[in-house]
DOTI-577101 format. One record per atom (N, C-alpha, C): residue in three letters; atom name; z, x, y. Coordinates in nm, 2 decimals. Each point is the difference from the previous one (the first is absolute). Layout:
DOTI-577101
 res atom     zz     xx     yy
 ALA   CA      Z      X      Y
...
END
This chain:
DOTI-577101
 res atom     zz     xx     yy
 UNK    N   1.49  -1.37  -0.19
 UNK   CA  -0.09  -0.01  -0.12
 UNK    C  -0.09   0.12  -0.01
 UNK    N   0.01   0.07  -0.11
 UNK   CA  -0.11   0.11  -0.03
 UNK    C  -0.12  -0.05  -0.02
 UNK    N  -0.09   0.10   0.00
 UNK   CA  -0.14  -0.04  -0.05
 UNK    C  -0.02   0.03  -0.14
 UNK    N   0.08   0.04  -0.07
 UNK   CA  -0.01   0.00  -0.10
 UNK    C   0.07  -0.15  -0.09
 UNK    N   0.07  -0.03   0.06
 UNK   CA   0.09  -0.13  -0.05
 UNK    C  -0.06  -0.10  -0.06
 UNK    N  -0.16  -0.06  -0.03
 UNK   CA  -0.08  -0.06  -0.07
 UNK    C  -0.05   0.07  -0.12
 UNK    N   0.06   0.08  -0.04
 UNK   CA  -0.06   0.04  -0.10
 UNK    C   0.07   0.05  -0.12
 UNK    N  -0.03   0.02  -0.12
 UNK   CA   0.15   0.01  -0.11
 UNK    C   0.06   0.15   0.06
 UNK    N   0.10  -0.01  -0.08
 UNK   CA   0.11   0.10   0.03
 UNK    C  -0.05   0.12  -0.01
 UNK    N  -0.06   0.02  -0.17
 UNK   CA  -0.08   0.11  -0.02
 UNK    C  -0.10   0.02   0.02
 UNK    N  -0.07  -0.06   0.10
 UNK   CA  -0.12   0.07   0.05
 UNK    C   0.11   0.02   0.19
 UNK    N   0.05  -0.04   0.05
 UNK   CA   0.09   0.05   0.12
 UNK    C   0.04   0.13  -0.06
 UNK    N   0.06   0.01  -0.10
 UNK   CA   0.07   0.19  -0.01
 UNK    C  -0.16   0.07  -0.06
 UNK    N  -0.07  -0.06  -0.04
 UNK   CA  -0.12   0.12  -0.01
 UNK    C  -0.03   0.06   0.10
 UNK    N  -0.05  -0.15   0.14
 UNK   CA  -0.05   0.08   0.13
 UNK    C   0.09   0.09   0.06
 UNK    N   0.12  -0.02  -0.02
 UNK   CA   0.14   0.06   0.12
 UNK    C  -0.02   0.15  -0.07
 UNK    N  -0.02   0.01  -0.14
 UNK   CA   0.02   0.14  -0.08
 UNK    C  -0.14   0.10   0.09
 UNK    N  -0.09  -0.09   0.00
 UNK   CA  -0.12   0.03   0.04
 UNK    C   0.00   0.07   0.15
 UNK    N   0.06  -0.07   0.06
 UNK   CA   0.00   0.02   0.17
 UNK    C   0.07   0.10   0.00
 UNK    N   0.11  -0.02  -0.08
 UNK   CA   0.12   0.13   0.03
 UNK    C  -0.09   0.15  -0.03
 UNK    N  -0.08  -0.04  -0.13
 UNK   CA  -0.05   0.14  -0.08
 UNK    C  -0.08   0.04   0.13
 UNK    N  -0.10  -0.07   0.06
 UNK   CA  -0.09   0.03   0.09
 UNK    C   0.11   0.08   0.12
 UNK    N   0.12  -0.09   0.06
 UNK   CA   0.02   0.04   0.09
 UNK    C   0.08   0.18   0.00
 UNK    N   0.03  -0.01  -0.13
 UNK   CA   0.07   0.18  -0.04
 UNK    C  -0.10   0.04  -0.06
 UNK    N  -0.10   0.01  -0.04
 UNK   CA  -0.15   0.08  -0.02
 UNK    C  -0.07   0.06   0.11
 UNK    N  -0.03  -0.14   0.12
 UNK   CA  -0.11   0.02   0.09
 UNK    C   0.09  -0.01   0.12
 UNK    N   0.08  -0.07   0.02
 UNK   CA   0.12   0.04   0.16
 UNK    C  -0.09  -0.14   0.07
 UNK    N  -0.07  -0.13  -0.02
 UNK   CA  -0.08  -0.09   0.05
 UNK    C   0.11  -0.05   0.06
 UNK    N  -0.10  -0.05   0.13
 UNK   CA   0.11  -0.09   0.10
 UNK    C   0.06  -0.11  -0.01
 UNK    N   0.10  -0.07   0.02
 UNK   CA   0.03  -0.12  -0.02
 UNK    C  -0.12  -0.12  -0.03
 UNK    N  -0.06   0.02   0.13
 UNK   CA  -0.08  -0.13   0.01
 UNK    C  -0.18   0.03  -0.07
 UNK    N  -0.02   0.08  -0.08
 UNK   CA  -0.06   0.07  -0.12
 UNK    C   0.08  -0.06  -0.12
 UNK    N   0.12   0.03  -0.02
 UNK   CA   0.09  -0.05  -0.14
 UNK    C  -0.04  -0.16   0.03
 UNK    N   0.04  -0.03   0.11
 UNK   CA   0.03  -0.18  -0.01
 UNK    C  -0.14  -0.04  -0.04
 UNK    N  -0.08   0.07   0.06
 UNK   CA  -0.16  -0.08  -0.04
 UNK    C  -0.05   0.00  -0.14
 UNK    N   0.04   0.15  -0.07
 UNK   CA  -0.04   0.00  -0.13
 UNK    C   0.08  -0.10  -0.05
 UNK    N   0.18  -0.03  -0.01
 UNK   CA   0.08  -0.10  -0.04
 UNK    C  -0.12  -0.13   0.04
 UNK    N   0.02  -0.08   0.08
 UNK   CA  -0.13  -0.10   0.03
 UNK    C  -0.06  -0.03  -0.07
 UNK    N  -0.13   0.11  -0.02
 UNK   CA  -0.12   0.00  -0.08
 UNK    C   0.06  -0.04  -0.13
 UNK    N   0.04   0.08  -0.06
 UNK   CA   0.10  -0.01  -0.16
 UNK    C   0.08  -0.11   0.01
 UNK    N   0.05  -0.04   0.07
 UNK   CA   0.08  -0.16  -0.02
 UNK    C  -0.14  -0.09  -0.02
 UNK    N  -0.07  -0.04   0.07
 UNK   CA  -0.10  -0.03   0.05
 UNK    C  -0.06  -0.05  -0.13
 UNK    N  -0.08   0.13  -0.07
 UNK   CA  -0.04   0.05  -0.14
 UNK    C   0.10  -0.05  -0.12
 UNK    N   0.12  -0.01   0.04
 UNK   CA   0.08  -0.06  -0.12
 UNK    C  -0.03  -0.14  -0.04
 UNK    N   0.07  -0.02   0.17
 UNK   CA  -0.03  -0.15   0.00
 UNK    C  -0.15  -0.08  -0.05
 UNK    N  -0.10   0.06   0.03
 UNK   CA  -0.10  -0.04  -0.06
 UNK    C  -0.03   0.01  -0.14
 UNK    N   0.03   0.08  -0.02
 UNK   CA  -0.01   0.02  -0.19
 UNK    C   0.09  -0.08  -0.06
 UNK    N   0.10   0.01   0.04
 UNK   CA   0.10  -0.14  -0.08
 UNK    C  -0.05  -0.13  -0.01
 UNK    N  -0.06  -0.02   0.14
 UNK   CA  -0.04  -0.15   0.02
 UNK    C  -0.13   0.00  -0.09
 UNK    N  -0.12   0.05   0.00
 UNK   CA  -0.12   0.01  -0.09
 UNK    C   0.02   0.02  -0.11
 UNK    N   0.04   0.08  -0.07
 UNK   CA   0.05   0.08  -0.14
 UNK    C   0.10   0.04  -0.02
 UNK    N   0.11  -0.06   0.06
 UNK   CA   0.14   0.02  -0.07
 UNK    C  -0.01   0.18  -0.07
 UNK    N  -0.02   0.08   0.08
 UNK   CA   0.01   0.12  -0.05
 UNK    C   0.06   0.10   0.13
 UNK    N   0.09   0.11  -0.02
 UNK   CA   0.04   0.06   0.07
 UNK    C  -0.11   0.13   0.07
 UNK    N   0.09   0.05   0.08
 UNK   CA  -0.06   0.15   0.04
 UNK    C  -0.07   0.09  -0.09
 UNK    N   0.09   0.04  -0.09
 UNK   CA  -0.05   0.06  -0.12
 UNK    C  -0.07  -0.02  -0.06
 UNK    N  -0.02  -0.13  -0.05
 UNK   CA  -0.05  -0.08  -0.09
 UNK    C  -0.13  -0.01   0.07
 UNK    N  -0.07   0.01   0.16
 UNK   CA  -0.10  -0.06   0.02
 UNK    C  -0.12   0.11  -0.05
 UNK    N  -0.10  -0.09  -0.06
 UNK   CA  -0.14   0.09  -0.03
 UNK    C  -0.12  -0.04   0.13
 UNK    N  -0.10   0.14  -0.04
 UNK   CA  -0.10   0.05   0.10
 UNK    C  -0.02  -0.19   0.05
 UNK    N  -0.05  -0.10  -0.06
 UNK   CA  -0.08  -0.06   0.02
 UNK    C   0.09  -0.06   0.12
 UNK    N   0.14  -0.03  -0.07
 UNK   CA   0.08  -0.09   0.05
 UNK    C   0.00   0.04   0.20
 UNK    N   0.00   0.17   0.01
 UNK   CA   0.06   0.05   0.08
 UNK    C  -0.16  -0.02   0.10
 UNK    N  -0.08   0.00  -0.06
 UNK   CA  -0.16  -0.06   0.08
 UNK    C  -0.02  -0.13   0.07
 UNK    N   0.08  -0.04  -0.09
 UNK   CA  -0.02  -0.16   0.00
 UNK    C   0.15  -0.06   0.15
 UNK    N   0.05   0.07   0.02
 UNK   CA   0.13   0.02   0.04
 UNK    C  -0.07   0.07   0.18
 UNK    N  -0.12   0.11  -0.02
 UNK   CA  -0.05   0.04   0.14
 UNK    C  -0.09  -0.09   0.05
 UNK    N  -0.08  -0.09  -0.09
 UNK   CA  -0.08  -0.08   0.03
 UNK    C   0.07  -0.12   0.07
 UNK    N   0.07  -0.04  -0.06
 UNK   CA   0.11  -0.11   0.07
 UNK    C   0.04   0.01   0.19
 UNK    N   0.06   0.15   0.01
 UNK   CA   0.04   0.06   0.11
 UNK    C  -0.09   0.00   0.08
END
């Protein structure tokens, strides 16, 4: 089971696009990619469950409200 597997489809290929971009931009280590993947699953999963809103979709407050929790 992935750690991404709780969360919709399209927010799983956002993060993957994301880690990939990072990992051919910046050369980050595996276990650097897995943790940002994490955090962003993490972050998804929260926003769906509160506000039924995606990655993209989240605003400043939402993403405050989301560090306060943590």
């Amino acid at each position: 089971m992935s750690k991404l597997d709780h969360i919709p489809v399209e927010q799983q290929s956002l993060i993957e696009a994301f880690i990939d971009a990072l990992w051919m931009e910046r050369g980050l280590s595996r276990n650097t990619l897995d943790a940002y993947s994490t955090d962003l699953a993490a972050l998804a999963q929260w926003l769906e469950q509160h506000d039924s809103v995606g990655l993209l979709a989240a605003r400043r407050d939402q993403l405050l409200a989301y560090l306060a929790y943590r």
